[in-house]
C-alpha positions in Angstrom: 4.5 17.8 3.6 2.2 16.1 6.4 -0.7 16.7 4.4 0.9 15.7 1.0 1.7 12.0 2.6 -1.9 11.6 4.0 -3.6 13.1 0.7 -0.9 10.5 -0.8 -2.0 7.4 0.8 -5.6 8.1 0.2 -5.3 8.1 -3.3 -3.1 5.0 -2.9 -5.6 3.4 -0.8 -8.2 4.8 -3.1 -6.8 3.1 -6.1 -5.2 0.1 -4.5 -8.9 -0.6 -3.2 -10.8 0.2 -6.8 -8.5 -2.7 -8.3 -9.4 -5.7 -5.4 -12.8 -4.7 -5.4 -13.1 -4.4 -9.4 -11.4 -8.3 -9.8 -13.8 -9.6 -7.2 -16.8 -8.1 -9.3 -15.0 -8.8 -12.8 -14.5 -12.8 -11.4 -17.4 -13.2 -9.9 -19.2 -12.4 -13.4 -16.8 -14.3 -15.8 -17.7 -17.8 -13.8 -16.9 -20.5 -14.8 -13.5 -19.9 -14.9 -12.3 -22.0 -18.6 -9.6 -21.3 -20.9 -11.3 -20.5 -24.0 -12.1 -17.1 -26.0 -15.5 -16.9 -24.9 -14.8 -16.6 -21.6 -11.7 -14.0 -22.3 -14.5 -12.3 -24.3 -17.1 -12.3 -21.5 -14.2 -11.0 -18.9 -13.6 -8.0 -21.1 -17.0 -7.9 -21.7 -17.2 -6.6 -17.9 -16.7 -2.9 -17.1 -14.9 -4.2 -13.8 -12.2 -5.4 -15.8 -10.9 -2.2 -16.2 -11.6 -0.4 -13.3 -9.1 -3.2 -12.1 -7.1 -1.7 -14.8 -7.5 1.6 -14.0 -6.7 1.0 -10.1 -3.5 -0.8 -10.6 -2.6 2.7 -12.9 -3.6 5.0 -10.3 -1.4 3.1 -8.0 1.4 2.4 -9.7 1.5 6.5 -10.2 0.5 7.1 -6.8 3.1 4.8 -5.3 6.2 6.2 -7.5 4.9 9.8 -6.7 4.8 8.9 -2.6 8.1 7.2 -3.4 10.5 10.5 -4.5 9.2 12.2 -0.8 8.3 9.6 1.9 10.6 7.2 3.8 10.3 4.1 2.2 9.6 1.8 6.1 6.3 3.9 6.6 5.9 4.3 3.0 5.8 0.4 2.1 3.7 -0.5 5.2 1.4 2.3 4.5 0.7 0.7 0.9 -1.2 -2.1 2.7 -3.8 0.0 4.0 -5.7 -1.5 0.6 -6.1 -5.2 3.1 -8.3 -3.1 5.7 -10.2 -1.1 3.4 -11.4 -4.1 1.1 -11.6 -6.2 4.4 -14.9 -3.1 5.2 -16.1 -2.7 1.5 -16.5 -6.3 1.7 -18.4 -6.3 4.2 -21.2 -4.0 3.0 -20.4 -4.8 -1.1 -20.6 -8.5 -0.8 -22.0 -9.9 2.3 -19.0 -11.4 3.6 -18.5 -11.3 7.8 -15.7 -10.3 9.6 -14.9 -12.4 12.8 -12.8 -11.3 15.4 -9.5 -13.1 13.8 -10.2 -10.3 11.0 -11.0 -7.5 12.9 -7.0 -8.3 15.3 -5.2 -8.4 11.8 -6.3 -5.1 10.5 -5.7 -3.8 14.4 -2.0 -5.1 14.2 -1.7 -3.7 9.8 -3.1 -0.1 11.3 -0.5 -0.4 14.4 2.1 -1.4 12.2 1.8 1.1 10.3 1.3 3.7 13.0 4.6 2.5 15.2 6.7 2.6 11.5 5.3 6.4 10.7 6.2 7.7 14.8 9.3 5.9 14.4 10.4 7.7 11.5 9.5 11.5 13.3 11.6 10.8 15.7 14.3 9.6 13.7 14.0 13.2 11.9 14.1 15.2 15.2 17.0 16.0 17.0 18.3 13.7 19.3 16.0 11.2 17.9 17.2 7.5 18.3 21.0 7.1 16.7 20.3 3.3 15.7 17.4 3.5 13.8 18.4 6.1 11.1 17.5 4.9 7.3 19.7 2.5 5.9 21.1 5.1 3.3 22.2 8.0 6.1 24.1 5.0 8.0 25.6 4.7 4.2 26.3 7.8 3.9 28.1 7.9 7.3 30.0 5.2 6.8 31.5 6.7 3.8 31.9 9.8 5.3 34.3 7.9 8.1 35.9 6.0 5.7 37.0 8.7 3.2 38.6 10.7 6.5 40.6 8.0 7.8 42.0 7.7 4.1 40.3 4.1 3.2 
């Protein structure tokens, strides 16, 4: 299941990325920005239009597919890997620098996302920390207790 999730958030990375990167070509290529149908004809014009497209597809099927199986804390923080890999690809793809306030936010997304995946092993081992079970099992508990006290 380990290598389903990562395999899982690569593709979701994967596609999450092809759409940021696709706008930021498609926009930079349908300047200046009007309201008028040539310009709507010169952004469709663009192939990055749809790769855009085709990103925000692939994720939307990625993300419910990761959805049925992974826990939704590390799930949903894992999503925003996207913000460090455009952050790079920008980098190399259209000149842009990365100063150090950068480089301490994608630190603290990957940590994030780090702390919220070991958090969630050691809720599934035994003995692992009573308080910070999913939302839905302290549910599920709670109704268990009620329906034996007769409530």
């Amino acid at each position: 299941m380990k290598r389903f999730y990562l395999i899982g958030f690569l593709v979701l990375m994967g596609f999450d990325t092809l759409a940021q990167i696709s706008f930021k070509y498609a926009g930079a290529q349908a300047l200046p920005l009007e309201f008028s149908t040539s310009w709507l004809l010169r952004v469709f014009g663009q192939p990055w239009i749809y790769g855009a497209f085709v990103g925000y597809v692939g994720a939307f099927f990625a993300w419910m597919t990761l959805l049925k199986h992974a826990p939704i804390g590390p799930a949903f923080a894992a999503s925003h890997l996207e913000i460090v890999s455009v952050l790079l690809l920008s980098v190399w793809l259209f000149d842009e620098r990365i100063g150090v306030p950068q480089v301490i936010g994608g630190l603290f997304i990957v940590a994030g996302i780090v702390c919220l995946a070991l958090s969630e092993t050691e809720d599934d081992a035994p003995g692992g920390n009573p308080g910070a079970g999913s939302a839905s099992a302290n549910a599920a508990a709670l109704a268990g207790d009620n329906a034996s006290h007769g409530r």
